[in-house]
C-alpha positions in Angstrom: -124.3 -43.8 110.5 -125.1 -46.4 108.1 -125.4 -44.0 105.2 -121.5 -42.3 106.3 -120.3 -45.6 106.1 -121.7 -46.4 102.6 -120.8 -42.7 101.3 -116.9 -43.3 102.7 -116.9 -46.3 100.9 -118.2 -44.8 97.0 -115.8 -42.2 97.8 -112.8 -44.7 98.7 -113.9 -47.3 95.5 -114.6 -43.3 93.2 -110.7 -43.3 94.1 -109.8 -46.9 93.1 -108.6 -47.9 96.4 -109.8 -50.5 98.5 -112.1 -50.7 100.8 -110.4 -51.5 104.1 -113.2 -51.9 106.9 -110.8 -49.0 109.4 -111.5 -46.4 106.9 -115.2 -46.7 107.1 -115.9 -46.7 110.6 -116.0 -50.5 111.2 -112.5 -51.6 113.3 -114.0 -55.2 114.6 -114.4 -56.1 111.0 -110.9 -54.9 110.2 -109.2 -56.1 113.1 -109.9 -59.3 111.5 -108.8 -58.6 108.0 -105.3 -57.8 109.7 -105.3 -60.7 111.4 -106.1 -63.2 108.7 -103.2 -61.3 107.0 -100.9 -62.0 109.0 -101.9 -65.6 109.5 -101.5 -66.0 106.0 -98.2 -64.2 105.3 -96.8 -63.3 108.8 -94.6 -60.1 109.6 -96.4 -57.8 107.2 -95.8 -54.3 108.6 -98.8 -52.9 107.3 -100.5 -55.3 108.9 -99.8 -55.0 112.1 -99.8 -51.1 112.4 -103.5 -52.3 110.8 -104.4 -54.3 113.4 -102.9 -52.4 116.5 -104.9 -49.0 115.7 -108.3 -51.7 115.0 -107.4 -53.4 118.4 -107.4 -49.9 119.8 -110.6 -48.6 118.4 -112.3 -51.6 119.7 -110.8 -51.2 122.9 -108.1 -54.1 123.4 -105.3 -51.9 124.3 -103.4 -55.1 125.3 -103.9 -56.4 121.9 -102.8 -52.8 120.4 -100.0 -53.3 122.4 -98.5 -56.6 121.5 -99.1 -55.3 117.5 -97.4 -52.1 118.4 -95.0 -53.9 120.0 -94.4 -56.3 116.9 -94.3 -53.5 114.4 -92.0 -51.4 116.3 -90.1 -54.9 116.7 -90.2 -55.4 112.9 -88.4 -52.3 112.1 -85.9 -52.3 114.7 -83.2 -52.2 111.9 -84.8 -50.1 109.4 -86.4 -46.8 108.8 -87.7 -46.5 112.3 -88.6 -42.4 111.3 -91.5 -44.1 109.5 -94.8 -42.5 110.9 -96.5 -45.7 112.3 -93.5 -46.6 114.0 -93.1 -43.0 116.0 -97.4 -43.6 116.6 -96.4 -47.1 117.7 -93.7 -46.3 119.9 -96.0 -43.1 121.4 -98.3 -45.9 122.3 -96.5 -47.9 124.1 -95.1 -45.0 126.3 -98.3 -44.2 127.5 
């Protein structure tokens, strides 16, 4: 496990992107990334589609929800075709 996560992460920083703890298998840690994004510039809808899908991997669905529920809020007037909006809006029907 420990050895995936390291190889996911030379292979993200081989592709000059940054490391974002969701992509390499740690949610908890990412869930509060998102968060401190948005406490430090609020409404970001990256950030919460970021920290809905870490609040579901770490099993908060309520949490997920009210971030789901935010994004899909966010983009109520714009391009609500946008994949994480469709993923946010198949959450909250279920």
């Amino acid at each position: 496990m420990v050895m995936d996560v390291v190889a996911a992460a030379a292979r993200l920083e081989a592709q000059g992107r940054r490391i974002v703890h969701m992509e390499v298998g740690q949610p908890a840690a990412a869930l509060k990334e998102y968060e401190t994004a948005l406490r430090q510039t609020p409404n970001r809808y990256r950030a919460f589609w970021g920290a809905a899908r870490a609040s579901d991997a770490v099993g908060n669905r309520a949490q997920a929800s009210e971030y789901f529920g935010k994004l899909v809020n966010l983009a109520r007037n714009g391009d609500t075709e946008r994949p994480e909006v469709q993923e946010a809006k198949e959450f909250l029907a279920r």
